[in-house]
C-alpha positions in Angstrom: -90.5 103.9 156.7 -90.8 102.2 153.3 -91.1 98.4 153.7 -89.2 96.0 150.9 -91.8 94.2 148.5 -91.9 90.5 149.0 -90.0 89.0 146.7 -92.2 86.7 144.0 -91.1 84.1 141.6 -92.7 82.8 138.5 -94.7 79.5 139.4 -93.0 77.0 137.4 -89.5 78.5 138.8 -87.3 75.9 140.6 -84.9 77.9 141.2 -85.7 78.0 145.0 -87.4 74.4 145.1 -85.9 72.7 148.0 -86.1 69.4 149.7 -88.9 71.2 151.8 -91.5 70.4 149.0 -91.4 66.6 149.7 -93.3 66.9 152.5 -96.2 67.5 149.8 -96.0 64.1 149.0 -96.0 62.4 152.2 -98.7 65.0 153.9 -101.0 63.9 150.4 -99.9 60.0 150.7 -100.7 59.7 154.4 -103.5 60.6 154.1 -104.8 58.0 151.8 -102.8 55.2 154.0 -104.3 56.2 156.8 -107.8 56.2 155.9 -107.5 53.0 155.0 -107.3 51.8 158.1 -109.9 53.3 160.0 -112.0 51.1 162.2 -115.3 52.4 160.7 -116.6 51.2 157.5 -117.4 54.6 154.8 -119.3 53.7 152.3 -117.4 55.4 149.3 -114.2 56.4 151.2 -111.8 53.7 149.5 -112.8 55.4 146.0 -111.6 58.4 147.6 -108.3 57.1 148.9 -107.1 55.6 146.2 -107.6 59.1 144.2 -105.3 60.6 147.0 -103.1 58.3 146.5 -102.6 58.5 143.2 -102.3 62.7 143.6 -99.5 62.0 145.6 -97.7 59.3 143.0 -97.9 62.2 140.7 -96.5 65.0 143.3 -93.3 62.6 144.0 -92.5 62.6 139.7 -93.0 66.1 139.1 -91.2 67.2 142.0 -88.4 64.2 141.3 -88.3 65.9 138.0 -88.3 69.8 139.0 -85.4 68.9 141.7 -83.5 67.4 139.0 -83.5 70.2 136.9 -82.8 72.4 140.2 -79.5 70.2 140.5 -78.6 70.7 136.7 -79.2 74.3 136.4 -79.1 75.9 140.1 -76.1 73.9 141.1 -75.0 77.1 143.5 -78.5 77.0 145.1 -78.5 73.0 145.8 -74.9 73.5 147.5 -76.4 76.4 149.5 -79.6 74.0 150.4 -76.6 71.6 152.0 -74.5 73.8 153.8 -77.6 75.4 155.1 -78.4 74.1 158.9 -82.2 74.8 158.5 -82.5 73.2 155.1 -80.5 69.9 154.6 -82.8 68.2 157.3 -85.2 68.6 154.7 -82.9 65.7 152.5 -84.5 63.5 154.8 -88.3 64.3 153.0 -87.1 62.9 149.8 -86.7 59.1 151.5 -90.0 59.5 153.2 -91.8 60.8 150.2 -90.6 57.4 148.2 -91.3 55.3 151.2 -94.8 56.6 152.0 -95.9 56.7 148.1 -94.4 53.1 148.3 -96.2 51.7 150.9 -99.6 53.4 149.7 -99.4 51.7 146.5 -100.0 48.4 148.5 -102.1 49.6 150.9 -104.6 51.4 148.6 -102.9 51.6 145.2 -103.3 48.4 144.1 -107.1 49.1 143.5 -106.2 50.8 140.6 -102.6 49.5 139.4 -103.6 45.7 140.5 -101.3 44.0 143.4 -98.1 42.6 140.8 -97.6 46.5 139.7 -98.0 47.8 143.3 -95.6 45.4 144.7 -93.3 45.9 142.0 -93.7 49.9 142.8 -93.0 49.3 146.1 -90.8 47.6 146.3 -88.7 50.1 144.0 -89.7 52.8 146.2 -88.8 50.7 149.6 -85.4 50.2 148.2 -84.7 53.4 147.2 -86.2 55.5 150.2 -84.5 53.0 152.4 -80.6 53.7 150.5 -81.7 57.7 150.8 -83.0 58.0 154.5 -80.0 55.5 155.5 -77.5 58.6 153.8 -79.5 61.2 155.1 -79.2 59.9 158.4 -75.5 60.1 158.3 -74.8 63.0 155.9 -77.0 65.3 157.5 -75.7 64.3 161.2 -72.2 64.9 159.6 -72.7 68.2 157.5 -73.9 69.7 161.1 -71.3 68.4 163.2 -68.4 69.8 160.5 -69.4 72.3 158.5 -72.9 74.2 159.9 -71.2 74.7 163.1 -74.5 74.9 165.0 -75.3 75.2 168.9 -78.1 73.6 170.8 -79.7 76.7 171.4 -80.5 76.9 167.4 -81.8 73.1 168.1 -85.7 72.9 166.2 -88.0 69.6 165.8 -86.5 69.8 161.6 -83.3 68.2 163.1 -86.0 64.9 163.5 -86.5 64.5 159.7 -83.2 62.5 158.5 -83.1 60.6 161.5 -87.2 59.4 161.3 -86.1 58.5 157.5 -85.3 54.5 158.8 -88.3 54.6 161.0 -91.0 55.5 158.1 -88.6 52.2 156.4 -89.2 50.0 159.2 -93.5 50.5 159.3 -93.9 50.0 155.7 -90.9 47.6 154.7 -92.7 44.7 156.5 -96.1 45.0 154.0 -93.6 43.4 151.8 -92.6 40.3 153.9 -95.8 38.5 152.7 -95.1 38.6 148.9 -91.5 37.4 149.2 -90.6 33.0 149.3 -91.1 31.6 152.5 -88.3 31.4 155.4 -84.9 33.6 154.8 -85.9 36.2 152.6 -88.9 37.1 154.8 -87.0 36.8 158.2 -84.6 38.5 156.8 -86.5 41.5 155.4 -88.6 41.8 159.0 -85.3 41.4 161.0 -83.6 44.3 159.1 -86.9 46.6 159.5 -86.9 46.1 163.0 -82.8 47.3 163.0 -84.1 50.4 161.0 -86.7 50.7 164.3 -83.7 50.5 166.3 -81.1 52.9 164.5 -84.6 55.7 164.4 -85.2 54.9 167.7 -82.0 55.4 169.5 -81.1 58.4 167.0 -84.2 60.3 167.6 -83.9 59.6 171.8 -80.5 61.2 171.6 -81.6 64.2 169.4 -85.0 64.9 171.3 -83.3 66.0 174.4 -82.1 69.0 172.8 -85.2 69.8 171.2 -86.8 69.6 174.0 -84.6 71.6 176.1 -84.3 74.3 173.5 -88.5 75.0 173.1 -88.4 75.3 177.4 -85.0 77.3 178.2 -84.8 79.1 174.5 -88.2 80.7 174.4 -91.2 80.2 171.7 -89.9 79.2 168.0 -90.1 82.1 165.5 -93.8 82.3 164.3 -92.9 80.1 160.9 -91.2 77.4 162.4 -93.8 77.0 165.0 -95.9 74.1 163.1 -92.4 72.3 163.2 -93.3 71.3 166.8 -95.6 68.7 165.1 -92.9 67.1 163.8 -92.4 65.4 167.1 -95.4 63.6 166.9 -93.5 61.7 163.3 -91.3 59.2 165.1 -93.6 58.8 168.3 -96.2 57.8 166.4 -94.3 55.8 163.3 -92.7 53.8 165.6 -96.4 53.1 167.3 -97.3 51.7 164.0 -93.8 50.1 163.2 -94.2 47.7 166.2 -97.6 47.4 165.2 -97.3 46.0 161.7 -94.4 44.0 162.9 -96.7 42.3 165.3 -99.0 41.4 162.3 -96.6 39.8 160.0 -94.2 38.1 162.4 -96.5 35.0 163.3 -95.2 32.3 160.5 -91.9 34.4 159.9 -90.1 34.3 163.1 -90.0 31.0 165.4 -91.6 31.3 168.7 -90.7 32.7 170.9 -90.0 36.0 169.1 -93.5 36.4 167.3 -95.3 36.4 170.5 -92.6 38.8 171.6 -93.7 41.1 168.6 -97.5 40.9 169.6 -96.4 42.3 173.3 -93.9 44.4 171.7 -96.6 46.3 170.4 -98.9 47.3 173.0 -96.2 47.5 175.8 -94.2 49.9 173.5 -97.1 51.3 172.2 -98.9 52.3 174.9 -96.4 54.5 176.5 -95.2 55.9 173.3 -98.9 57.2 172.5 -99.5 58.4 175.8 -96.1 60.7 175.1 -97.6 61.6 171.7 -100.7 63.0 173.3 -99.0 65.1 175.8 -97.2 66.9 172.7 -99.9 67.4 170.5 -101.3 69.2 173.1 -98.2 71.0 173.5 -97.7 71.8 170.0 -101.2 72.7 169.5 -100.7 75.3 172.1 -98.1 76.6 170.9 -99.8 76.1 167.3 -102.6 78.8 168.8 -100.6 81.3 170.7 -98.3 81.6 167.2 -101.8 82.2 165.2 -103.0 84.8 167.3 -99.4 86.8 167.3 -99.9 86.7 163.2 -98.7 83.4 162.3 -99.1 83.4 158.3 -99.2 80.7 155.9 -96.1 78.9 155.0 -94.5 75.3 153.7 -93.8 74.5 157.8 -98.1 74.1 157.6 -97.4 70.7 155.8 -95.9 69.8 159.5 -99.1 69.5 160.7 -100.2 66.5 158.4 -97.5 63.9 158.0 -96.7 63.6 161.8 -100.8 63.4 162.6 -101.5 60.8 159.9 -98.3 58.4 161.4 -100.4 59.2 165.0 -103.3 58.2 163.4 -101.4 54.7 162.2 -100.3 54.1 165.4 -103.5 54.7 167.1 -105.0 51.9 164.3 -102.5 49.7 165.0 -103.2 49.9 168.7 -106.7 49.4 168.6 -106.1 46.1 166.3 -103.9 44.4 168.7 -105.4 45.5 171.9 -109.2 45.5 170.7 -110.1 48.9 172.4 -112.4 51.4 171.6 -110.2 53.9 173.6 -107.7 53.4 170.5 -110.3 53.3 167.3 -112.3 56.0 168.4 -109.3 58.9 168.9 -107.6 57.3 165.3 -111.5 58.7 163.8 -110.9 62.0 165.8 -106.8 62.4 164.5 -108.2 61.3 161.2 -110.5 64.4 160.9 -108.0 66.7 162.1 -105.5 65.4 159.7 -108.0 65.9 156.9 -108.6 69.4 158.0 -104.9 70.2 158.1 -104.0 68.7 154.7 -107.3 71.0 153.0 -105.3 74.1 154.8 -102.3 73.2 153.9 -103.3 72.6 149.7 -105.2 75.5 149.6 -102.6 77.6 151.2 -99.7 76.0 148.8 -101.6 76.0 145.7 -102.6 80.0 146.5 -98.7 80.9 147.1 -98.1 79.5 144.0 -100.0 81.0 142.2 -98.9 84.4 143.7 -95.2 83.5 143.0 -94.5 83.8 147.0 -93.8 80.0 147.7 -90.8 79.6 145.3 -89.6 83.2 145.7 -86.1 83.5 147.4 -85.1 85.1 150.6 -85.8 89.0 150.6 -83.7 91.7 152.1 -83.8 91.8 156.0 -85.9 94.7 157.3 -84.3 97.5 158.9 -85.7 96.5 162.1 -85.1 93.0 163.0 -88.7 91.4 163.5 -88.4 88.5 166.2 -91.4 86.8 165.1 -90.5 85.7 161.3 -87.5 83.4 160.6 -85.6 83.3 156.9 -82.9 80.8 155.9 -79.8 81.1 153.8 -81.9 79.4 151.4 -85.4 80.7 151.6 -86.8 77.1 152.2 -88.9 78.5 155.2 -91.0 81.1 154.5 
């Protein structure tokens, strides 16, 4: 039998550059966010961060720049990314891409672009990523319900992303509350990022359920889509470190009693929430294991293993600040190292499918013998 050639596409090509690619940018920008936090002092390490950082300002303009030349010249090929069920989750990406390169620029950034240009930056990106995750949240809910005409047993962890959008707002929107004039504007700003906790919150409870049910009653995920799983672990542990920071800034910007109730807010919810997040990375991981022994290849669902570890790692941090434990600070080091590890992989493996055309190519012809182990979209975004 004579197998089809995978396809391949010229490297610059954007022809088949979809919202997937976003995830670059938070996956890089975590990472720098994160290790800013950790509870050990590295000699060396902020250097390091900031350069992240800064890789993953310039990842968010290219890819702003090649998905607006995808919109202007492949038109045909951004409709099919919408009407496709397994790609326009992805929209959600874009918001958290902004929002994460946003809230890096004051957490390390401003090392190198001094605090007035990171707030500025921020502030930009809050706004924006805000305004896009808020749409994505309700187009993409919408688009499903009326036009992909999908059934629960198709249900994956990628129908998370648009409704974790609001949640990545609400953990980074409140690093803002300290450089606006004292009183409204600040309640204000932390009283509308704890609503965007709420709207994630609720949202993703409702969706979970299915996801849940499908990966126990449906079977393992086809081999590709089996780093999704990870993307559990994004709201779980985002919302960890959304309570978190809220608990650090409230105390001057909300009357008593409700910043105390932010400080208990955190480890109560927290606590729980974290304990969840462990019992699916294990999960995933297992499922992460039994997909690379049955042939599991490298594909753009690997950047699922970095942005959902690095908000675990967040939420671990902010747990060990408010509840002074060395059971939180020492697994935050531990996810730390494994979110490193995952984001090498996952550049190595993205810059090498690049560079053999595979990453951009688009979907090739179905084999003669369906193959239950690989998994290809309308649109070609997973590969």
């Amino acid at each position: 039998m004579v197998t089809a050639a995978q396809p391949v596409a010229h490297p610059l090509s954007v022809r088949h550059l979809g919202p997937n690619w976003y995830a670059t940018v938070m996956g890089t920008a975590v990472v720098a966010t994160a290790g800013a936090s950790l509870p050990p002092h590295i000699p060396g390490l902020r250097g390091v961060l900031v350069g992240v950082w800064a890789l993953s300002l310039v990842l968010l303009l290219v890819l702003l720049a090649g998905r607006a030349v995808h919109w202007s010249r492949h038109r045909d090929q951004a409709r099919a990314h919408l009407l496709d069920p397994a790609t326009a989750p992805f929209y959600g990406c874009l918001a958290m891409a902004l929002l994460a390169v946003g809230g890096g620029a004051l957490t390390v950034g401003r090392d190198v672009i001094g605090l007035r240009a990171a707030v500025a930056l921020d502030a930009v990106l809050f706004t924006a990523g805000t305004a896009t995750g808020l749409a994505a949240a309700v187009a993409v809910p919408y688009l499903m319900a009326v036009r992909h005409r999908v059934e629960p047993g198709q249900a994956t962890p990628v129908w998370l992303l648009p409704l974790v959008a609001p949640m990545v707002s609400a953990a980074v929107g409140p690093l803002l509350v300290p450089h606006l004039p004292p009183g409204q504007a600040r309640e204000t700003l932390l009283l509308v990022c704890f609503a965007l906790f709420g709207l994630s919150l609720l949202a993703t409870l409702v969706m979970l359920p299915l996801v849940f049910a499908r990966s126990l009653t449906g079977g393992p995920l086809p081999l590709a889509l089996t780093p999704t799983l990870f993307l559990v672990l994004g709201p779980l542990g985002q919302s960890t470190t959304a309570v978190g920071v809220f608990a650090d800034v409230a105390p001057g910007v909300v009357p008593e009693p409700y910043s105390e109730g932010f400080g208990a807010l955190a480890v109560l919810y927290g606590v729980p929430v974290m304990g969840f997040a462990l019992l699916w990375f294990c999960l995933a991981a297992a499922h992460a294991l039994r997909a690379r022994r049955h042939g599991m290849r490298f594909s753009m669902t690997w950047w699922s293993f970095t942005f959902p570890v690095g908000t675990c790692v967040t939420g671990a941090e902010a747990l060990a600040r408010h509840t002074g434990l060395v059971a939180y600070a020492g697994p935050a080091v531990v996810l730390y190292a494994v979110l490193v590890a995952a984001w090498v992989t996952a550049v190595v493996g993205t810059v090498r499918g690049l560079l053999r055309g595979e990453l951009l190519a688009g979907p090739g012809p179905a084999p003669a013998v369906p193959r239950p182990v690989t998994a290809r979209t309308t649109s070609g975004a997973v590969r």
